[in-house]
C-alpha positions as CSV (number, residue, x, y, z in Angstrom):
1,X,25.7,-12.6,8.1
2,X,22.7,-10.8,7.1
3,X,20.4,-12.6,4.8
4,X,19.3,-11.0,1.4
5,X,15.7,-11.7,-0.4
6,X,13.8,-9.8,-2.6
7,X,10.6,-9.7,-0.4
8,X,10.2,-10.0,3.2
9,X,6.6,-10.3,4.4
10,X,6.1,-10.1,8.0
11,X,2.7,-11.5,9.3
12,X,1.6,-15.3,8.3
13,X,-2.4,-15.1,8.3
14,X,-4.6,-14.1,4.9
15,X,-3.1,-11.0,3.7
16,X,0.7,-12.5,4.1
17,X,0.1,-15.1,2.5
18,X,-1.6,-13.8,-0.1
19,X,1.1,-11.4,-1.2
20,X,3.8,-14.5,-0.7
21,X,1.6,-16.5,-3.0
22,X,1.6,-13.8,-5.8
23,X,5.2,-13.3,-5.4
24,X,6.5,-16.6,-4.7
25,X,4.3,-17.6,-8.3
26,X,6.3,-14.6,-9.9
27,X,9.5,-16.1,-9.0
28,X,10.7,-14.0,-6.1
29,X,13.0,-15.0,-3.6
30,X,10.2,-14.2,-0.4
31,X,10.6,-14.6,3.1
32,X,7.6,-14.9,5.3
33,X,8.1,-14.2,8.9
34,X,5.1,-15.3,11.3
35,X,4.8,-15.2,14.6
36,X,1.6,-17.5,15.0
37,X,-0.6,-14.8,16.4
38,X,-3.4,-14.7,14.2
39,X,-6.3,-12.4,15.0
40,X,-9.1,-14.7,14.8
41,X,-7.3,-17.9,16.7
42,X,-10.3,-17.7,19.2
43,X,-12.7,-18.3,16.7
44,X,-14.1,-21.8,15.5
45,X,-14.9,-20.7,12.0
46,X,-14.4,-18.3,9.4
47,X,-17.4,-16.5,7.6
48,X,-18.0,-14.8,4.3
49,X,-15.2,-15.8,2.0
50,X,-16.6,-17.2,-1.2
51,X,-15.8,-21.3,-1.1
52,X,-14.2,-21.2,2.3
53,X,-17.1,-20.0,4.6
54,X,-17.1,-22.4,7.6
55,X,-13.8,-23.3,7.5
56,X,-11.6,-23.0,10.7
57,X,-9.0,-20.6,10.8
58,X,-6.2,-22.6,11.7
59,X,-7.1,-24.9,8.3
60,X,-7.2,-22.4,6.5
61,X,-3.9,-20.9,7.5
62,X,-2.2,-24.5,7.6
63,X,-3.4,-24.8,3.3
64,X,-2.4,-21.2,2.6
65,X,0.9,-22.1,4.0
66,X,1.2,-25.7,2.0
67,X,0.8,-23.4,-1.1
68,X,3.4,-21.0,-0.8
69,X,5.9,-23.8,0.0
70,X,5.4,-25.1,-3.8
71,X,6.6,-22.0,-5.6
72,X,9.4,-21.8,-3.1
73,X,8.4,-19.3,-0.6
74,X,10.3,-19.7,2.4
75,X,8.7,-19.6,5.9
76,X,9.6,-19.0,9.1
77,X,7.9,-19.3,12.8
78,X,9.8,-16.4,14.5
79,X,8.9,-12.5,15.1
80,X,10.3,-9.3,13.7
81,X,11.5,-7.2,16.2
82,X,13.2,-4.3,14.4
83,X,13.7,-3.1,11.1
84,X,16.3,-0.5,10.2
85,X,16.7,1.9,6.8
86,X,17.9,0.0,3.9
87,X,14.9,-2.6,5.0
88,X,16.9,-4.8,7.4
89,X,15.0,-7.1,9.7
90,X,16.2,-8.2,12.8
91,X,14.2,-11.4,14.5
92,X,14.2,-12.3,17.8
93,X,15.8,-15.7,16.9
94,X,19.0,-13.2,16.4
95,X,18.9,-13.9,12.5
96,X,18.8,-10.6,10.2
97,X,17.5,-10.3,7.1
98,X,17.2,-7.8,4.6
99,X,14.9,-7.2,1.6
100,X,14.3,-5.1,-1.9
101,X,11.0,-4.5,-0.7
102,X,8.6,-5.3,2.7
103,X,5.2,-6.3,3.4
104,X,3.8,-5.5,7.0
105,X,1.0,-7.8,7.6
106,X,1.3,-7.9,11.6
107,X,-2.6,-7.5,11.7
108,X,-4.0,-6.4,15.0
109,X,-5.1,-7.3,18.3
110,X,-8.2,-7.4,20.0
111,X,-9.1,-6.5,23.7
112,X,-12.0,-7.2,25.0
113,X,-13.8,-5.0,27.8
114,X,-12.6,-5.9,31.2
115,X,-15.2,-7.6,32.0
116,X,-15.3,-11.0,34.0
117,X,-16.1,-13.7,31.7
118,X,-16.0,-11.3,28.3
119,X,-12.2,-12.4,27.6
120,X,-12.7,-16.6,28.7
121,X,-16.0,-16.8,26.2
122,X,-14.6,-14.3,23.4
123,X,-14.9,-16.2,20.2
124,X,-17.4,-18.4,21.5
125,X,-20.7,-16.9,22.7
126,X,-19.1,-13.6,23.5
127,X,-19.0,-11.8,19.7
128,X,-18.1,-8.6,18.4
129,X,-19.0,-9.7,14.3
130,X,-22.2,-10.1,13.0
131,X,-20.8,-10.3,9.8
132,X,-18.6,-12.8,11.2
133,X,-21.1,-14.8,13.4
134,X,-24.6,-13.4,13.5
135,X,-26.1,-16.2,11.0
136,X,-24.7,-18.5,13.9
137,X,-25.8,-17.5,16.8
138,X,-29.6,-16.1,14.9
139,X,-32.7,-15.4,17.1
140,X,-31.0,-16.3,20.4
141,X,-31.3,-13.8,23.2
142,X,-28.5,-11.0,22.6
143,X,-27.0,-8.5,24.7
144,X,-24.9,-5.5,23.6
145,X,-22.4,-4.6,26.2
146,X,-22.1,-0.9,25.7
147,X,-18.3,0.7,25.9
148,X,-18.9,4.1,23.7
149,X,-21.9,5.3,22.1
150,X,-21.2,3.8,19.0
151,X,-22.3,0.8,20.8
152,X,-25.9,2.0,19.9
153,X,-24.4,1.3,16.0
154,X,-23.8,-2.2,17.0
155,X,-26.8,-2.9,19.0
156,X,-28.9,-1.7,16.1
157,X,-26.7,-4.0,13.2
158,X,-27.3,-7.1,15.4
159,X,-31.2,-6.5,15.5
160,X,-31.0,-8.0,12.3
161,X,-30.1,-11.3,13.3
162,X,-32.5,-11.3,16.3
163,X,-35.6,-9.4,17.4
164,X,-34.6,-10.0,21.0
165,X,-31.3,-7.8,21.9
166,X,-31.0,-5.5,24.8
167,X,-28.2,-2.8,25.2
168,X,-26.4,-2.6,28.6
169,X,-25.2,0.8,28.9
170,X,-22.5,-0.6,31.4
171,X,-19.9,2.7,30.8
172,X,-21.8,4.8,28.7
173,X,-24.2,7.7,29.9
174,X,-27.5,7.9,29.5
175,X,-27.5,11.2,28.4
176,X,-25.1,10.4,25.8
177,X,-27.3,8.7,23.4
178,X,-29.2,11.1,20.7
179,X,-32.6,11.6,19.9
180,X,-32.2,9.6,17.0
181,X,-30.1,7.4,18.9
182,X,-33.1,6.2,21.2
183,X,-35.9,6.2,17.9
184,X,-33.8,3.8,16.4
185,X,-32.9,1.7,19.2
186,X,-36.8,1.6,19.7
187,X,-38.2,1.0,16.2
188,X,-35.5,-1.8,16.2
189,X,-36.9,-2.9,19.3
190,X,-33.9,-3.0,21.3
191,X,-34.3,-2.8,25.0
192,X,-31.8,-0.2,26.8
193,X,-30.5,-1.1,30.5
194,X,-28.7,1.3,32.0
195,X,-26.6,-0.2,35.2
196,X,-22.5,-1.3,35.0
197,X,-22.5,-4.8,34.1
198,X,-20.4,-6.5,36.6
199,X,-19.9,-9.9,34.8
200,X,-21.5,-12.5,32.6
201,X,-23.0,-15.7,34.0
202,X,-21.6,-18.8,32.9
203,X,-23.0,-22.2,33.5
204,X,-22.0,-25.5,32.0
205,X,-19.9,-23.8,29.8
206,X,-22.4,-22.1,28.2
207,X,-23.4,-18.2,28.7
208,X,-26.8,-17.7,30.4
209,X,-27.1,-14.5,31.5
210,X,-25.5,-10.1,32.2
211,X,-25.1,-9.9,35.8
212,X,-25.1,-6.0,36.7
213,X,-23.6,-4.1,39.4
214,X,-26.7,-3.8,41.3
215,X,-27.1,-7.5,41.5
216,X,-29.9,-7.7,38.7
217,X,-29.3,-10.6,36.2
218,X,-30.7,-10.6,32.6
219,X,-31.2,-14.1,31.0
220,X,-28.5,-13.8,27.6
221,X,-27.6,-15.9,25.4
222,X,-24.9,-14.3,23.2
223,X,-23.2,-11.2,24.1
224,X,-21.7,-8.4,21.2
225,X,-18.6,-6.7,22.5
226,X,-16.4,-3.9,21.0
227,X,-12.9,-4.9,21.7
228,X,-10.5,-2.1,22.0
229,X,-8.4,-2.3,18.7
230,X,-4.2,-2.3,19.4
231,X,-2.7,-2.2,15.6
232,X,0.7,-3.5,15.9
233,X,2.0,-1.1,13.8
234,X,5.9,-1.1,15.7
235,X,8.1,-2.0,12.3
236,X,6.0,0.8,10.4
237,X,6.8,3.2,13.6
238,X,10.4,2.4,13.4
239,X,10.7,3.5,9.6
240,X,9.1,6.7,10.1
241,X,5.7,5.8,8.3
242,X,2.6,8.5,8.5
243,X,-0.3,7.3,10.4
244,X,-3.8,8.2,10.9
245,X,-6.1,8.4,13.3
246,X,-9.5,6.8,13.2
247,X,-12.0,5.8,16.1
248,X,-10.1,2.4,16.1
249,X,-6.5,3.4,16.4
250,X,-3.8,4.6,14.1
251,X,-3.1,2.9,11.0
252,X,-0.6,3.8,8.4
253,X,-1.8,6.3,5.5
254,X,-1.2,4.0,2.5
255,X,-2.6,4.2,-1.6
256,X,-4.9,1.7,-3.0
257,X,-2.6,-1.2,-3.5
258,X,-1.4,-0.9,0.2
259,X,2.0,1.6,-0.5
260,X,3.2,3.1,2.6
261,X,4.7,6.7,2.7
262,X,7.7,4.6,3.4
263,X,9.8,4.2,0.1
264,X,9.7,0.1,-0.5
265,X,7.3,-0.6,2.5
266,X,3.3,-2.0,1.8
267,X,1.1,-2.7,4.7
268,X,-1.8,-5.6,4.1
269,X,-4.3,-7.2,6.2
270,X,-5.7,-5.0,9.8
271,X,-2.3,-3.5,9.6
272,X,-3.4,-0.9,7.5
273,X,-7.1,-0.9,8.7
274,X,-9.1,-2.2,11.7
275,X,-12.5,-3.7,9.6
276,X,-10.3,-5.7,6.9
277,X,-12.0,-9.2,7.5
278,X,-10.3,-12.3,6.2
279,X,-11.4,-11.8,2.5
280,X,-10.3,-8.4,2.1
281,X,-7.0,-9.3,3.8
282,X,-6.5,-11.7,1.0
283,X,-7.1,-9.3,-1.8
284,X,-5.3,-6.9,-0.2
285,X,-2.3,-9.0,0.0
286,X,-2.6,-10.2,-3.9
287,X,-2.7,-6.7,-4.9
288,X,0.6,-5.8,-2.8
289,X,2.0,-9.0,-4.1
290,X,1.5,-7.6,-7.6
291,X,2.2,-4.0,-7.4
292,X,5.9,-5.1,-5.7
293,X,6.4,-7.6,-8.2
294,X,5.7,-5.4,-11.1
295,X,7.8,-2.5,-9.3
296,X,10.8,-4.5,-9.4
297,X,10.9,-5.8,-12.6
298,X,10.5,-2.4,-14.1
299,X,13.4,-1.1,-11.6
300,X,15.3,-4.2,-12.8
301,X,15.0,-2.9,-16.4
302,X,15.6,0.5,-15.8
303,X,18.5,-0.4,-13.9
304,X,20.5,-2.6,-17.2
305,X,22.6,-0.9,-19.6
């Protein structure tokens, strides 16, 4: 038996439930299918959103989802693992269900550099956010690990926070930073080391220092990471959706209310963009919530004699 609602949203964190909320409020039969994989699990706290800032993620999630519940939205823990024409959903609890219309809020993931210790202390003195955590961690002893040159972009956003931040070069060149590239980082007052960083030193469960390959350590306090970006973009694949390319991976081409060039299909949330923090993810979902919800009525109306 194959299961019929009027929205299925796949993806549980901020822009998910967002959408649900506006839907479920709109009286639409909504499914939510989450898989528990939110992207910032590893972190203690969430930043920047207006009357939530400090809040853990997993509280914030667990209130999100005690709202939905009271306009009727139904939830599920389980993960979509195809989806068919004709917006049919197959979960890997064997259950199918099918929808009017679908929200793809499946978010992202992050990988950190391969770097021993980066991944164990990611979230906690390991960073990539300064949005996110640089008020936090401020004037402690940062180091940039570089991984491309837009590393230099990072190391120089960070000197905000504190005036003591060196860039390790680790994979990148030398010769590969600009002009500009090395008046910047020197005006910020950013020291550069160049020298693969073979780990991080941990002691007491607490960072203390960038180990390089030569054997050199550098006292640190807080290390910024770029995390290579994987969008799990998989359902979108599977309908044929366009995609783009961007220095962050390939997320879907979608309009301003989050439309894919899928017929029915939205994407929310870091599924449709790699720098949508937890705030945007919730607006984006309300506005996807709306446009569907509007969408169907008028298709509804069209659609009686």
């Amino acid at each position: 038996m194959t299961e019929q609602y009027e929205v299925i949203v796949v993806g549980g964190g901020a822009a998910g439930l967002s959408a649900a909320l506006v839907l479920g409020r709109a009286r639409r039969r909504t499914l939510v299918v989450d898989a528990g994989e939110p992207r910032n699990a590893p972190a203690a706290h969430m930043h920047g959103y207006l009357t939530r800032d400090g809040m853990p993620p997993a509280e914030f999630l667990a209130t999100g989802r005690e709202e939905i519940a009271r306009y009727g939205v139904e939830l599920v823990r389980d993960r979509a693992v195809d989806v068919a024409p004709g917006l049919t959903v197959s979960l890997a609890s064997g259950r199918t269900v099918r929808a009017r219309r679908l929200v793809v809020a499946t978010g992202l993931k992050d990988e950190p550099p391969a770097v021993p210790g980066v991944a164990e202390r990611f979230g906690r003195d390991v960073l990539h956010c300064p949005y996110c955590h640089g008020w936090e961690v401020r004037d402690r002893a940062f180091g940039v690990l570089a991984t491309t040159p837009m590393s230099v972009h990072q190391a120089l956003m960070v000197s905000q926070w504190s005036k003591d931040v060196t860039l390790f070069l680790h994979t990148v060149d030398e010769r590969e930073l600009t002009d500009d590239d090395l008046r910047r980082l020197a005006t910020a007052g950013v020291k550069v080391v160049p020298g693969e960083v073979a780990e991080l030193v941990v002691e007491d469960d607490r960072l203390t220092g960038v180990r390089l390959a030569d054997g050199a350590t550098h006292a640190r306090e807080v290390v910024f990471v770029a995390p290579r970006a994987v969008p799990r973009t998989d359902l979108l694949e599977r309908l044929g959706a366009e995609l783009r390319e961007t220095p962050f991976g390939a997320y879907p081409v979608v309009d301003e209310t989050g439309r894919t060039t899928v017929p029915g299909v939205w994407a929310a949330g870091n599924a449709m963009g790699f720098a949508e923090q937890v705030v945007n993810a919730a607006a984006g979902g309300y506005r996807a919530g709306a446009t569907i919800n509007g969408e169907l009525l008028m298709a509804d109306l069209d659609a009686t004699p």
